[in-house]
N, C-alpha and C positions, 0 to 999 in steps of 0.2 A: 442373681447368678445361680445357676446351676447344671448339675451334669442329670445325664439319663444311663440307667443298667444294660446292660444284655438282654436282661427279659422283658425290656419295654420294645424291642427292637421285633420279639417274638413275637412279642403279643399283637404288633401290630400287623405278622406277617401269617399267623395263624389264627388270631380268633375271629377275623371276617371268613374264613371257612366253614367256622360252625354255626351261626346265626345266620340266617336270610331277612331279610324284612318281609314284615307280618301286614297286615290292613287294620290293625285299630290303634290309635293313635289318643294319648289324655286329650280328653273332649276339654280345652280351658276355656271358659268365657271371660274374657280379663274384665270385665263389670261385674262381675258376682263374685264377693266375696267365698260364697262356701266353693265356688267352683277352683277360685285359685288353692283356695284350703287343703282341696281335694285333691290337685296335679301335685301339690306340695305331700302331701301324704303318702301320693303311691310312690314318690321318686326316694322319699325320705326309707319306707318300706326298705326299698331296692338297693340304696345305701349302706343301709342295715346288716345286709345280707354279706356283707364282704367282711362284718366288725364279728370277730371271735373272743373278743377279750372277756367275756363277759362267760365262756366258756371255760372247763378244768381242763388244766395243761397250758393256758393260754395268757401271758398278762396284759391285766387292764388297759385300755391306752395305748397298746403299742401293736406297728404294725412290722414286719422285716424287715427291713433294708431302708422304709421310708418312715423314720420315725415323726416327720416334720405333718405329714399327713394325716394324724390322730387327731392334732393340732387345727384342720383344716373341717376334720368331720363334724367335732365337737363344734365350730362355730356357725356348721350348719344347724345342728341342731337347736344348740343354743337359740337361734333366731329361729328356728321352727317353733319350737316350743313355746318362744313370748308371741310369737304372732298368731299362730293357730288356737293355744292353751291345748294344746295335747301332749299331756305329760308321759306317753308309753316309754318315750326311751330318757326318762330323765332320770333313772337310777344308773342304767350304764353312765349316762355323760359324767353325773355327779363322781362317781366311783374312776372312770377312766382318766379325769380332769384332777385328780387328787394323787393317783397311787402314781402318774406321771412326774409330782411336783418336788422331786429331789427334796434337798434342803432348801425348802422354801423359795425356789430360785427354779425351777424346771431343768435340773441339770440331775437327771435319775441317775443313780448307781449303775441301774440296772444296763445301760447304756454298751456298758464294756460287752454285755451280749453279743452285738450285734455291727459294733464298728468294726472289727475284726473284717468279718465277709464282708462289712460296705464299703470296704476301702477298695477291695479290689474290684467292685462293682461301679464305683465312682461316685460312691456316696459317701459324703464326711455329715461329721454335724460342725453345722454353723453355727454364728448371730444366730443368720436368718431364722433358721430350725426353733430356738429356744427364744426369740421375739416373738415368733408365730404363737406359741405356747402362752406367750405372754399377753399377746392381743386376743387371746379364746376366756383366759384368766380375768382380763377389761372389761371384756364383752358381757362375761356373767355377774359381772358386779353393775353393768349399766344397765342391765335390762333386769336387774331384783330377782337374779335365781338364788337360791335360799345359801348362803354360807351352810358348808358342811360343818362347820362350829355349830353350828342351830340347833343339829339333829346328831350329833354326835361328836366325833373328834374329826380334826383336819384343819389343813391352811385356811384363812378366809381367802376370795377372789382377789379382792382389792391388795391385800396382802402380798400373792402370788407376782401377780403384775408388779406391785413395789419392789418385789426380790428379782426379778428380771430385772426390771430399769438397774436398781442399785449394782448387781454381777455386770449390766453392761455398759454403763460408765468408768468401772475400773477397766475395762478393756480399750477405753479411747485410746489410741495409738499415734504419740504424738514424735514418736521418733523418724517420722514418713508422713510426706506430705502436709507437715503444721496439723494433722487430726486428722477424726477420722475410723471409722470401726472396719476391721479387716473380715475380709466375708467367712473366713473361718477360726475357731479357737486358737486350736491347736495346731504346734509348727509344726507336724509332722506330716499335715494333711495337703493336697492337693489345693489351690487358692487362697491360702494363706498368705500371699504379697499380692489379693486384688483384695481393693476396699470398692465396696459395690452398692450399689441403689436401695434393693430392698433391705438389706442391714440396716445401712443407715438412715432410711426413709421410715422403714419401720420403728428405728429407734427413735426418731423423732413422731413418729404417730404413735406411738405409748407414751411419749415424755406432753404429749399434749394433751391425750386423754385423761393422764395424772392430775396435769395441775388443772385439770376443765372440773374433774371429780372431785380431787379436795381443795382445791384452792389454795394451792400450795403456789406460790410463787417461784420457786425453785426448781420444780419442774418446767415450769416453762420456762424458767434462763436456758435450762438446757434445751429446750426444744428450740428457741431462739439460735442458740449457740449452731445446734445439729445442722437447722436451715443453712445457717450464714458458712458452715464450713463447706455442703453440699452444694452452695453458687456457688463459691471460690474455688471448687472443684469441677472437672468433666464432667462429673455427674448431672450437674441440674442447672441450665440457662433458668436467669430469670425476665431474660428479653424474648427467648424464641419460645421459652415451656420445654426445648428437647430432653427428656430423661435418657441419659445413657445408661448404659447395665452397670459398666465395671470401668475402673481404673488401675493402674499396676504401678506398685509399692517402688519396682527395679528403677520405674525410672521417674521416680518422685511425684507419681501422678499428674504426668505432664500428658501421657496419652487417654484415649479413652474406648470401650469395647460399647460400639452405637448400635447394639442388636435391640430393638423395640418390642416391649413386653408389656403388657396392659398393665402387670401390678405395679409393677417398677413406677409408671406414673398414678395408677390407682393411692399408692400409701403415702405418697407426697400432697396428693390433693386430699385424702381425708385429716392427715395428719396438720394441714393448713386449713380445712373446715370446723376442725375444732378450735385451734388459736382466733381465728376469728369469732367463733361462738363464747368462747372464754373471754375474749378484748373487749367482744359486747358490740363489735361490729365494724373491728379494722379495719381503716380503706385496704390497708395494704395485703392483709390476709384474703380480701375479699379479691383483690387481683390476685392472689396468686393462685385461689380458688377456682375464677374464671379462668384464666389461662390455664392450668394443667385440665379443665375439664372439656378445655373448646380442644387442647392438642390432644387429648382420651378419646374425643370423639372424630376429628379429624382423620386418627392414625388407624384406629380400632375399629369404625363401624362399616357392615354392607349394607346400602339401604335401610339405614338405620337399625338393624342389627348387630351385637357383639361381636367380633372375628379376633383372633389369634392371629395375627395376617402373617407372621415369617413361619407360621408350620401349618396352620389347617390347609390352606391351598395345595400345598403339598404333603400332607393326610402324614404330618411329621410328628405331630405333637408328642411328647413325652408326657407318663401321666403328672408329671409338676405342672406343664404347660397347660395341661387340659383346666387346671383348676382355676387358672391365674384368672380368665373372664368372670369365674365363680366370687373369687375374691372383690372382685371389682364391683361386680352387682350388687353385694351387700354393700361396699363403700361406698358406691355412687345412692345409695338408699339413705344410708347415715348422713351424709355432704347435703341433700335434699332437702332433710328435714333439721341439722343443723345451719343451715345458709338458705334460709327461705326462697331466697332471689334466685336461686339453681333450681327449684322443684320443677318448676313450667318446663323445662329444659330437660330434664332429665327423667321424668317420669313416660314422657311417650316413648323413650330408647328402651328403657325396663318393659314398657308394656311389645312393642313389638318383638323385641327379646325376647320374651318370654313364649308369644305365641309361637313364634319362629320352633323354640326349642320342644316345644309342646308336641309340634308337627314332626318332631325327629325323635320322638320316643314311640316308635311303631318295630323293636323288634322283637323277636324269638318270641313272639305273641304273647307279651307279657311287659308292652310300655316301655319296654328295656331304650334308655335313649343314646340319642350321638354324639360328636365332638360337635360336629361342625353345622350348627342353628342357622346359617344364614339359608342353608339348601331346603332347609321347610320340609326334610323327610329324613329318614333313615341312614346313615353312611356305613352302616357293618359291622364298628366299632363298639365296643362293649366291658365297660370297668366300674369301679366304686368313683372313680374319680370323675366320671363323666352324670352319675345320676349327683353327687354332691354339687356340681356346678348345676345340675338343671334345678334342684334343689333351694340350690341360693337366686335362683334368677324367678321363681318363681314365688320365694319368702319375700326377696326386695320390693314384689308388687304391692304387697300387702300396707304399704305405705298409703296408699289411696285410703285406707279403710282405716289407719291407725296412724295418727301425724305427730304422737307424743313425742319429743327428743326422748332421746337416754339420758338417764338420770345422775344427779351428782348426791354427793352427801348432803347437800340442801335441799333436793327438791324431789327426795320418797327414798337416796340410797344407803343402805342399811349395812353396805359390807365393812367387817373392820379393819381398819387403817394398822400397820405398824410402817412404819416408816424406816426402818434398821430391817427390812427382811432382806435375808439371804447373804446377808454380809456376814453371818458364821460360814461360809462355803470359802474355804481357801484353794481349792479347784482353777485358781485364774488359769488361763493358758500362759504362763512366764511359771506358774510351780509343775507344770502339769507335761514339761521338755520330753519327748524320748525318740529314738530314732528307728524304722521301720528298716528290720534288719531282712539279709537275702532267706534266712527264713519263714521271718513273716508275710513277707510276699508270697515265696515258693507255697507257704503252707494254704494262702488264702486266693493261691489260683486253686488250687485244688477244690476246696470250697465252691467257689464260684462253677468249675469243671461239672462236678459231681451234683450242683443243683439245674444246671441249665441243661443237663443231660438228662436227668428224670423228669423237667419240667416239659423237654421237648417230649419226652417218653410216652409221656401221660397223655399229652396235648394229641400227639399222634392218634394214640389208641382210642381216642373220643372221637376224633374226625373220622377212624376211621368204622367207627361203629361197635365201640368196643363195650 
């Protein structure tokens, strides 16, 4: 679940003004490895270029209004980096993946910055937001990026990820609907009576990852647990495969919001290709794996192409949306090579994806790419969010050349475990109450007034040749 600002609404209404499509396009050969290397490197460049943190004035890890989206960068990178070995941006990741990690739990201080104006933008922080966090934390520990303990002070990876799961199991919410994670913290915010897919999908694809990594059994009761409440709820058929978005707390999760969204079903299937790789080769995980992956492909692809089908058609996407097929392609990469029996299956979708999207980075003569890969050219469109997703659709290929799973504390991983992280954070949303008064509002339209006023300002005076 999620909402989109004011200024995605702009951006989609003025920055096909300023770019035209160009005629050179990333030359990919999806057989040669240096060749996918290479589309993965210029897009990664082009990514790069949106990330300031790394700047004076500017903090690490964080982006305005969309804090969940650091979250999103770093796990491109992250898989850049193990798949290419090209370490240039592995000092931002490291530094921006750290100074984000609150108390050990991805719940930053620094936060209070910037909710203020997201609220009245329409952006709260969730689950979702600080799961995401949590699965970029996974991530770096399954693919041996170096614990910043190594080389200095900071959380370990695995650590980080531990203090997520641990802050979002106190949050199970069993006062509505017998369970259940509510798609946001705090009552104060917007969506706090839906409990929704990628919350609780998410939280069962890190609670699987855990006990896959250390072998913790305990982890997976919960991931068990997370599955078995997510059938018994709208959320997740386990006879049709349909993932819904959301359900509502009001009326005991008896309804359900059936808007189709690739991640929504992408973190259910990888979060079920791990329980399977952990069982050692569950019938049962392994159906669920097939099925969420035949309905991913069913709902999702254009001639075998990736599609966002309820907004690219109508060139709607918000930049959350634009990521959600990026997300996907590295999960359907991991699912591949965790669930051998899916590779056959899933590797020709990665590789014509990716050509697809190859042929749609032809703009402002400079590779610059688009939402919408199935059109095999340019759409006009132009963000961070769009080269991160072409990014991961082009790192997921790299699976042809590189078939090692991700690793566990048995078999090369090195990150350390504590198992108590982030349970010094007493931040739950039940101590964290307060009520959004006619001032806070008044003050944070203002906010919002006085930035989409200079942002159209700005945006004007370039169009207009300024």
């Amino acid at each position: 679940m999620h909402l989109s600002g004011s200024w995605t609404l702009l951006k989609g209404l003025l920055i096909p003004l300023l770019f035209s499509g160009s005629i050179s396009a990333i030359e990919l050969d999806i057989s040669d490895e240096q060749s996918i290397k290479d589309a993965a490197s210029t897009t990664t460049y082009a990514m790069m270029t949106y990330y300031h943190g790394n700047e004076t004035g500017h903090i690490p890890g964080s982006f305005p209004t969309k804090w969940w989206e650091g979250s999103a960068l770093f796990l491109a990178l992250l898989q850049y980096w193990h798949f290419t070995g090209d370490t240039t941006y592995n000092d931002e990741l490291r530094v921006g993946l750290e100074w984000q990690a609150g108390d050990n739990d991805y719940l930053p201080t620094n936060y209070s910055s910037w909710i203020f104006t997201s609220r009245a933008n329409g952006w709260a922080k969730g689950n979702d937001d600080q799961m995401f966090w949590g699965l970029a934390a996974m991530t770096a520990a399954e693919l041996k990026f170096a614990d910043a303990t190594n080389i200095g002070s900071g959380y370990s990876w695995l650590s980080l990820a531990q203090g997520v799961y641990n802050y979002q199991i106190k949050e199970w919410d069993t006062t509505t609907c017998d369970g259940g994670l509510r798609w946001q913290i705090w009552t104060y915010e917007s969506g706090y009576d839906m409990k929704n897919s990628i919350s609780n999908g998410g939280l069962f694809q890190l609670a699987a990852r855990l006990a896959r990594y250390t072998n913790t059994e305990s982890y997976a009761t919960w991931a068990q647990k997370i599955w078995d409440w997510s059938v018994s709820s709208p959320l997740l058929s386990n006879t049709t495969w349909n993932v819904a978005d959301s359900t509502d707390t009001t009326n005991n999760c008896k309804t359900q919001g059936d808007d189709q969204w690739s991640y929504n079903y992408g973190t259910y299937m990888m979060g079920a290709a791990y329980m399977y790789n952990y069982t050692n080769g569950s019938t049962v995980w392994l159906e669920a794996v097939n099925g969420l992956l035949n309905k991913t492909f069913d709902h999702f692809l254009s001639d075998d192409i990736l599609e966002e089908k309820l907004c690219e058609p109508s060139a709607s996407c918000n930049d959350n949306e634009i990521l959600f097929k990026g997300l996907v392609s590295s999960w359907l990469s991991f699912t591949a090579l965790l669930v051998p029996s899916t590779y056959d299956t899933i590797l020709p979708v990665l590789q014509t994806s990716a050509q697809a999207a190859a042929k749609s980075c032809t703009g402002h003569n400079n590779n610059t790419c688009g939402v919408t890969w199935y059109k095999s050219e340019y759409d006009g469109l132009i963000g961070m969010e769009e080269q991160i997703s072409a990014t991961n659709i082009f790192v997921a290929n790299m699976i042809a050349f590189d078939s090692s799973a991700p690793v566990t504390s048995t078999t090369g991983g090195n990150s350390t475990s504590n198992p108590t992280a982030g349970e010094n954070d007493t931040s739950t949303s039940t101590s964290n109450e307060s009520v959004i008064t006619s001032g806070d509002k008044a003050g944070a339209g203002i906010l919002t007034a006085v930035f989409v006023a200079g942002w159209v300002a700005m945006m004007g005076w370039t169009v207009l040749g300024g």
